[in-house]
VMD Tcl script that draws the C-alpha trace (Angstrom):
set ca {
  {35.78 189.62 -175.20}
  {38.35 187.18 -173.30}
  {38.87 185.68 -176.63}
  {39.69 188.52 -178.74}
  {42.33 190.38 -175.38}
  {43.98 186.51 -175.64}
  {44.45 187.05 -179.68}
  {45.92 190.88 -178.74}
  {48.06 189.24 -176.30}
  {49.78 186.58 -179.34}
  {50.03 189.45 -181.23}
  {52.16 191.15 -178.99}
  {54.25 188.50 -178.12}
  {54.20 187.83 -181.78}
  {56.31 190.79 -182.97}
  {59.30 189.98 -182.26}
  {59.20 186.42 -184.07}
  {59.32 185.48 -187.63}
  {57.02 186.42 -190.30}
  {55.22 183.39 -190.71}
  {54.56 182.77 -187.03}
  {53.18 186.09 -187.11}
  {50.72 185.40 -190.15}
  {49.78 181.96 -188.53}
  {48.78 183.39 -185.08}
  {47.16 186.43 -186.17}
  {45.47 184.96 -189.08}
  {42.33 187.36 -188.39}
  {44.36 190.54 -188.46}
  {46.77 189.84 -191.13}
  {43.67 189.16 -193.64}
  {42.34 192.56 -192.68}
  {45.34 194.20 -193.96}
  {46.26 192.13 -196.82}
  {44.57 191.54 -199.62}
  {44.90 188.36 -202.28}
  {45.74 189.64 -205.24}
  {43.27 187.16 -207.27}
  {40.38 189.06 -205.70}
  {41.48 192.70 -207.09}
  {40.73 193.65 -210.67}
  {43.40 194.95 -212.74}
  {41.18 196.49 -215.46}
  {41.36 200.16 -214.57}
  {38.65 202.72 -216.87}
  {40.47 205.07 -219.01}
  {38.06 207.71 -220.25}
  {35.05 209.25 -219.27}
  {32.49 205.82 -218.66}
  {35.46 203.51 -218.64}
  {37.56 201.36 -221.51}
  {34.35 198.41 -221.78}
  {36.50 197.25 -224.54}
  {38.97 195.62 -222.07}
  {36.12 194.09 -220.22}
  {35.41 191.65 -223.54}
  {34.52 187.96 -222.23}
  {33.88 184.71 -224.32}
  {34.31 183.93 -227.87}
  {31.34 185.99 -229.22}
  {27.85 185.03 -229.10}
  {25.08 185.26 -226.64}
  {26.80 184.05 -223.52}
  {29.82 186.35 -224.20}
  {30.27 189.85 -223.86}
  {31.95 191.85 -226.57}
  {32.31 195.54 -225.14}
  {29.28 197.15 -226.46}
  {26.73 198.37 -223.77}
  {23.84 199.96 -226.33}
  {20.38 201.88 -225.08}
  {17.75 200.93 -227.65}
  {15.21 203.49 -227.36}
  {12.23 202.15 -228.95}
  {12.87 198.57 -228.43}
  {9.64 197.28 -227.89}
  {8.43 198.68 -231.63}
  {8.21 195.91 -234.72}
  {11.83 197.49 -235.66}
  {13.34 196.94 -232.25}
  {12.44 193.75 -231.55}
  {14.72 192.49 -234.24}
  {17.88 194.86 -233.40}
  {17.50 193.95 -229.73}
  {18.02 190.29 -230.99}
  {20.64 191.06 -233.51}
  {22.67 192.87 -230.52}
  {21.99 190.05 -228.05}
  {23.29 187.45 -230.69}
  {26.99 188.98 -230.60}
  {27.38 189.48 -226.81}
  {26.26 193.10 -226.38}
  {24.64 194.44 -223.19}
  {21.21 196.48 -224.29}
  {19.91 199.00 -222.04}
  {16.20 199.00 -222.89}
  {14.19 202.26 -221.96}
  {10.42 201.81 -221.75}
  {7.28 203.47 -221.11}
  {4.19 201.60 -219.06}
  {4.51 198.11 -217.62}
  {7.36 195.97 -217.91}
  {5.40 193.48 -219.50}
  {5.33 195.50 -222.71}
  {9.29 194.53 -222.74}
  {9.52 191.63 -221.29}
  {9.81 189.59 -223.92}
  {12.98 191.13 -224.82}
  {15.00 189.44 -222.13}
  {15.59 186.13 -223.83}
  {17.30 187.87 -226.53}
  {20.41 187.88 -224.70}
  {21.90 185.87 -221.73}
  {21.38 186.76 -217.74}
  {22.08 190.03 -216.91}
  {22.34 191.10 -220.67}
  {18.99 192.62 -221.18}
  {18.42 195.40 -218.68}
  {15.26 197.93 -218.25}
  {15.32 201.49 -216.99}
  {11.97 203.41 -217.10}
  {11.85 206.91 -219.27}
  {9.68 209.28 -220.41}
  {10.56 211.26 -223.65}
  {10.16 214.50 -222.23}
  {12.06 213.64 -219.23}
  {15.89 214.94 -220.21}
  {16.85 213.25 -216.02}
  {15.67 209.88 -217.13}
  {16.92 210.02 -220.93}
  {20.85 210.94 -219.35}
  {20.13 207.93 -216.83}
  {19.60 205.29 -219.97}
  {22.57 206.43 -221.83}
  {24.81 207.06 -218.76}
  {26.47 203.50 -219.11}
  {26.47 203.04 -222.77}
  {29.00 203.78 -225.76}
  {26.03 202.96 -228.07}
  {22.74 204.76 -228.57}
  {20.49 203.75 -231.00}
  {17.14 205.53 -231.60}
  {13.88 203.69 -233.00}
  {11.49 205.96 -231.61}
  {9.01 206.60 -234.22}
  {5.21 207.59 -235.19}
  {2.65 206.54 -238.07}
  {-0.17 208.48 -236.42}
  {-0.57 211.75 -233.97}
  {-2.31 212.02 -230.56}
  {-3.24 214.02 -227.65}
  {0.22 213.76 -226.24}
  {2.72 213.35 -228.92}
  {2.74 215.33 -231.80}
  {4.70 213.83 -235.05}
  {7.03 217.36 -234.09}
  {7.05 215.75 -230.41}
  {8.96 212.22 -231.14}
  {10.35 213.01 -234.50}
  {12.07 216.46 -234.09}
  {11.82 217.45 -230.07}
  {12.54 213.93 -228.85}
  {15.42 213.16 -231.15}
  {17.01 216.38 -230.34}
  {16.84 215.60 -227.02}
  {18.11 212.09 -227.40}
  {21.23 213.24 -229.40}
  {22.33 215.89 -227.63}
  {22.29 214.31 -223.59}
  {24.26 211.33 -225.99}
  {26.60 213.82 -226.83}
  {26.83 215.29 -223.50}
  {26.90 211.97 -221.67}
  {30.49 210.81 -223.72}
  {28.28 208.54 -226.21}
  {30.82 206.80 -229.08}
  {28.21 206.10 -231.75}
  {24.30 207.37 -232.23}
  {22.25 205.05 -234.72}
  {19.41 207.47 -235.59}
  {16.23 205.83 -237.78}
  {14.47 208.02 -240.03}
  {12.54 207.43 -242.78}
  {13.24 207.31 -246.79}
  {12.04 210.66 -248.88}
  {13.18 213.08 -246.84}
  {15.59 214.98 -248.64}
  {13.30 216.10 -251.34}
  {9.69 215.64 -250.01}
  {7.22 214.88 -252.68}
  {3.76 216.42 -253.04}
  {1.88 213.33 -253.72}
  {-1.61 211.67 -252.80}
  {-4.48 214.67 -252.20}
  {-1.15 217.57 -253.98}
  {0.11 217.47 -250.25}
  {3.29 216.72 -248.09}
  {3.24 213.65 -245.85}
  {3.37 215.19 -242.83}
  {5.17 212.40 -240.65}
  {8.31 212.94 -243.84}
  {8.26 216.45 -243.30}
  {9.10 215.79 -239.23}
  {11.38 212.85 -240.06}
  {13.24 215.21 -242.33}
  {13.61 218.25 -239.56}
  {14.36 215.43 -237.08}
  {17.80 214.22 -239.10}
  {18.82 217.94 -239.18}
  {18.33 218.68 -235.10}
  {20.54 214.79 -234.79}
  {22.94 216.11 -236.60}
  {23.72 219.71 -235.54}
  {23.49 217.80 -232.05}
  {25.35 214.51 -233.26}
  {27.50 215.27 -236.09}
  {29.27 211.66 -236.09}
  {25.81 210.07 -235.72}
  {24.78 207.82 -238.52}
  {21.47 208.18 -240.21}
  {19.27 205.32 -241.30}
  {16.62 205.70 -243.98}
  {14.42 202.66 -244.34}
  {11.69 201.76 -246.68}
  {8.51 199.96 -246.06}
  {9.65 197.10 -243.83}
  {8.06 193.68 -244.14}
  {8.02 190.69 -241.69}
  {6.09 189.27 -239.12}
  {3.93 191.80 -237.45}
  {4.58 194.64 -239.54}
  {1.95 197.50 -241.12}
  {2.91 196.98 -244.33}
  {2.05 193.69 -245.96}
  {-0.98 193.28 -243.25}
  {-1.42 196.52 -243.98}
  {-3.02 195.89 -247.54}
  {-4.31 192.26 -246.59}
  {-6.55 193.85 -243.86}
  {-10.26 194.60 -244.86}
  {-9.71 198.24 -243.41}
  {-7.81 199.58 -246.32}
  {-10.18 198.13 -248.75}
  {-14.06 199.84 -249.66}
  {-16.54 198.02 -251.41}
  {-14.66 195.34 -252.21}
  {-12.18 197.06 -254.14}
  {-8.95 199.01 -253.34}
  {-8.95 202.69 -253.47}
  {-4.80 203.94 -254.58}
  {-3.78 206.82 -255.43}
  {-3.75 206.71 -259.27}
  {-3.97 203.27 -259.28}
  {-0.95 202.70 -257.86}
  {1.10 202.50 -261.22}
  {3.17 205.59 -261.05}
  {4.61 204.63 -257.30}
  {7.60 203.42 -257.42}
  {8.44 201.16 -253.85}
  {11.40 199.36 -252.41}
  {10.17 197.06 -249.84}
  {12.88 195.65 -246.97}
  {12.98 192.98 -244.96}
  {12.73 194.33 -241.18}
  {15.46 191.51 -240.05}
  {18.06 193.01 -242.91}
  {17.68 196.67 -241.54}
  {18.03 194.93 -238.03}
  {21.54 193.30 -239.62}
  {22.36 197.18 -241.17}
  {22.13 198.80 -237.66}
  {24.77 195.88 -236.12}
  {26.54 196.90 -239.09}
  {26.46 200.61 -238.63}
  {27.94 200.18 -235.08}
  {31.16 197.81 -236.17}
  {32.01 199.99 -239.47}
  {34.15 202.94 -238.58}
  {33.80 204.20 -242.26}
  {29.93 204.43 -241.49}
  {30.24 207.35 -239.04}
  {28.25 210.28 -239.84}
  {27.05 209.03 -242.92}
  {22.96 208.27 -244.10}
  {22.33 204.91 -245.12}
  {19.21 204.04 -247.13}
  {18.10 200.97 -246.27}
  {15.68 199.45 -249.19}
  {15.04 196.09 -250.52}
  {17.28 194.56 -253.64}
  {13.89 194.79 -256.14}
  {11.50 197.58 -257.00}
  {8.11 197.09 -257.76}
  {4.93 199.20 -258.95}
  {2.59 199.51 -256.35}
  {-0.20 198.28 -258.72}
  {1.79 195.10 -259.44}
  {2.57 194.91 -255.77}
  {-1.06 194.54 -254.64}
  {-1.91 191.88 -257.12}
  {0.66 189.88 -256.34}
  {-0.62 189.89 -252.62}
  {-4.38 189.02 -253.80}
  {-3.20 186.66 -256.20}
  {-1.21 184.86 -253.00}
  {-3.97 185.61 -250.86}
  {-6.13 183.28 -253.27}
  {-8.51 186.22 -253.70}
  {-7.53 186.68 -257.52}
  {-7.40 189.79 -259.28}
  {-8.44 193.33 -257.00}
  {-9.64 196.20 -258.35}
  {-7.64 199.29 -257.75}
  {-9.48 202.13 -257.90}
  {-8.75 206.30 -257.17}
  {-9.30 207.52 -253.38}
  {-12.71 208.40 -253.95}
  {-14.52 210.82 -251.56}
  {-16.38 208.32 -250.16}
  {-13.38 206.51 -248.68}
  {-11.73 209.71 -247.86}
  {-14.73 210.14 -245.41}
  {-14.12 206.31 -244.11}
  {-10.87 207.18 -243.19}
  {-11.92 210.12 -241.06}
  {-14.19 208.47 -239.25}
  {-11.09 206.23 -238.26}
  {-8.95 208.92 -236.83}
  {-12.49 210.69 -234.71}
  {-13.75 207.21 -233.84}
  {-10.31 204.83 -233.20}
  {-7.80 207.71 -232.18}
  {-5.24 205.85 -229.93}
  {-5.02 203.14 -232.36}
  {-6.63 203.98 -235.83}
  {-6.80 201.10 -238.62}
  {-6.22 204.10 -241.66}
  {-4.74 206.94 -241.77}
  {-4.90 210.44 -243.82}
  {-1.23 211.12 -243.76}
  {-0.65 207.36 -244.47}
  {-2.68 207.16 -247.21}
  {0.05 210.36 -248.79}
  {2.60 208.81 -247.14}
  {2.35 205.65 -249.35}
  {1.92 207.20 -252.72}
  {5.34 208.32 -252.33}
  {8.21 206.99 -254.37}
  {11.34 205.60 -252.91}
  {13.93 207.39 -254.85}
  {17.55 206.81 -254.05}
  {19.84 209.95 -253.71}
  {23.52 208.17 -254.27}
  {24.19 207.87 -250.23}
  {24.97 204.08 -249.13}
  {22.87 201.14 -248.78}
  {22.79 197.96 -246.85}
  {24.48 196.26 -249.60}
  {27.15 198.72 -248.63}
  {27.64 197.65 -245.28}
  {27.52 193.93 -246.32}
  {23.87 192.92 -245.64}
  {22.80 190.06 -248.06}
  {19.06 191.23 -249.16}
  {16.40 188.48 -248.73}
  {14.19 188.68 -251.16}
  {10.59 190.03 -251.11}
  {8.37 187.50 -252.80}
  {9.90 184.29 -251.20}
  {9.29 186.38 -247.76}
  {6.01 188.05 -248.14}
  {4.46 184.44 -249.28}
  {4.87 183.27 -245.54}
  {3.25 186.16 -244.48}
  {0.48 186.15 -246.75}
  {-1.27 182.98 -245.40}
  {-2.90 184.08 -242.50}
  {-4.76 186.25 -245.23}
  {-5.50 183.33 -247.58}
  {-9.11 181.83 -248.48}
  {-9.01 178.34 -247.25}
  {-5.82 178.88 -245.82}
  {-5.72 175.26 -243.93}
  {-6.25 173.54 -247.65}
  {-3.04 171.36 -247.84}
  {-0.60 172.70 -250.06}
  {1.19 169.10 -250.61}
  {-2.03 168.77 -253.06}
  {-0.26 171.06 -255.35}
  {-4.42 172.09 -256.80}
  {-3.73 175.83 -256.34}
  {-0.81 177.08 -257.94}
  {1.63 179.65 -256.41}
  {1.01 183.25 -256.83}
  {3.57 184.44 -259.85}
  {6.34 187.37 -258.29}
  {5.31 190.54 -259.14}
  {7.40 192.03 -262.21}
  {10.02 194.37 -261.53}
  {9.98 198.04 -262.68}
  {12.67 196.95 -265.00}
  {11.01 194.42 -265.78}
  {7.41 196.17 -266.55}
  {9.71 199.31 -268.32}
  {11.41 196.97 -270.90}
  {8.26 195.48 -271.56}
  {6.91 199.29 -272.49}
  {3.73 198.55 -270.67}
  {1.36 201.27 -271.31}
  {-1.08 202.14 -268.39}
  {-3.99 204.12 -269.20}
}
mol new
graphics top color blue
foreach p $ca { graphics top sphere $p radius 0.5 }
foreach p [lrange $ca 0 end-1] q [lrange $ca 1 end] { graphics top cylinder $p $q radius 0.2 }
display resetview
């Protein structure tokens, strides 16, 4: 107490001398009122969440920031693993929204540098904690998706309901860009394996119309079947599940279905894209590989490089039909084979004229040199040493072009 009366006492006696006496002897005072300018930001926000692009640090890459805060809802999926990491890779700050433990995303945070990767619990039907995972962002991007139905989700619950919601609290919240993910198909839904409509299409296809009465600037991405490490496509048809008796049951045979397999880490390159290219707002983007194959001449070149030799393909017969019902009743959180997958998949990937990944400036890997490294988990003898050179390399499966100029006639 004496001390602080003696400093009120200088001051006093203080004011009537110079300035800088004044600042020397009341030191304590004077840096209560005065504040360096070096400690004061100058960046001051100038719309609704703030100009981030005049918070840009670094010369790009990891341990920069560029000005893009995005939410990736569905970030711990195969697809958002890879967009996560694309986004990390040029500075941007991901918001990551997740469901159960932490430890489901954890993984995520060495895609980007400290305080990069961020988590925020959420529940899809919960519009409070959707608004507080966009509420920072100027990027949304929406992977949430579903192969199979269960108690509490509906393909109509996450497809049409949940992307509805998503878009519009985006909307609301001041969002710049929306990155929606649908699926390919869905403007003219074929009646295909069983004469039925893949239902999981049918929602996808509703879904893109609630986005964009919600979201009209929002830009729609329609992949194909996605290949890469992890994915249900290639391990898909290397897993015993999907075969019966030895043999593999297709809907006829597989050589009338036309597909256009991608690689998961090019679609991952298309969504960066998507978010750099003003042209690409509001537009659909169809996101398929840079060959097309027959799915008979698909298969074979998986058994071929799977060492197993030729497969029989044979039609869905009822007996297999029954297999995969027991699959659903028996394994219905998690079920190896699906009904609607098995229409789903004897769909062709038609293109409809909108743009592709080519488009946006995406160099396509291609599928054989890809699908060959992913393949050997699956092979017979698959520690053999390859620098033997006694097994031969599977041969790439022939284009459609290819099989169509060779007027191949299947019977």
């Amino acid at each position: 107490m004496a001390g602080l009366c003696a400093q009120k006492v200088i001051c006093s006696q203080s004011l009537g001398t110079s300035s800088k006496v004044f600042l020397r002897n009341c030191q304590p005072c004077a840096n209560a009122l005065l504040t360096n300018k070096r400690h004061k930001s100058e960046l001051a926000p100038t719309n609704k969440r703030g100009d981030l692009t005049a918070y840009k640090r670094g010369t790009g890459g990891r341990s920069s920031f560029n000005g893009i805060v995005a939410t990736v809802f569905g970030a711990s999926g195969f697809l958002g693993r890879y967009v996560v990491n694309q986004l990390g890779k040029i500075g941007t700050q991901v918001v990551i929204p997740y469901r159960g433990p932490e430890y489901d995303v954890d993984h995520l945070k060495l895609c980007g540098d400290l305080g990069q990767i961020l988590y925020t619990p959420f529940n899809l039907k919960d519009e409070d904690s959707i608004r507080a995972a966009v509420k920072h962002s100027n990027v949304v991007i929406n992977l949430i998706g579903r192969d199979w139905e269960t108690k509490n989700f509906t393909y109509d619950d996450v497809h049409v309901a949940g992307a509805e919601r998503i878009a519009r609290i985006s909307a609301e919240s001041g969002v710049q860009r929306l990155i929606h993910m649908s699926t390919m198909n869905t403007d003219d839904i074929q009646y295909a394996a069983l004469g039925q409509k893949s239902r999981f299409i049918e929602s996808k296809s509703r879904g893109e119309q609630v986005v964009r009465e919600q979201f009209p600037e929002a830009v729609i991405m329609r992949p194909a079947d996605m290949w890469g490490d992890e994915d249900r496509f290639v391990s898909y048809w290397a897993k015993h599940w999907r075969k019966h008796l030895e043999m593999m049951p297709v809907w006829k045979q597989g050589k009338h279905t036309i597909k256009r397999p991608v690689d998961v880490m090019n679609v991952a390159q298309g969504v960066v894209k998507a978010i750099l290219d003003k042209d690409a707002v509001g537009s659909t983007i169809e996101c398929v590989g840079p060959q097309s194959f027959y799915l008979y001449d698909m298969l074979q070149f998986f058994y071929d490089e799977m060492r197993v030799g030729h497969i029989n393909l044979i039609p869905l017969l009822p007996t297999f039909l029954a297999k995969v019902k027991i699959c659903e009743t028996v394994f219905p959180a998690t079920p190896p084979l699906i009904m609607d997958k098995l229409i789903k998949e004897s769909n062709n990937d038609v293109l409809t004229g909108c743009p592709t990944l080519e488009d946006l400036g995406v160099k396509l890997s291609p599928f054989d040199e890809g699908t060959r490294y992913q393949l050997k988990e699956f092979r017979t003898s698959k520690d053999y040493s390859e620098s033997l050179h006694e097994i031969p390399d599977a041969k790439p499966p022939p284009t459609v072009a290819e099989v169509d100029a060779a007027k191949r006639v299947f019977f």
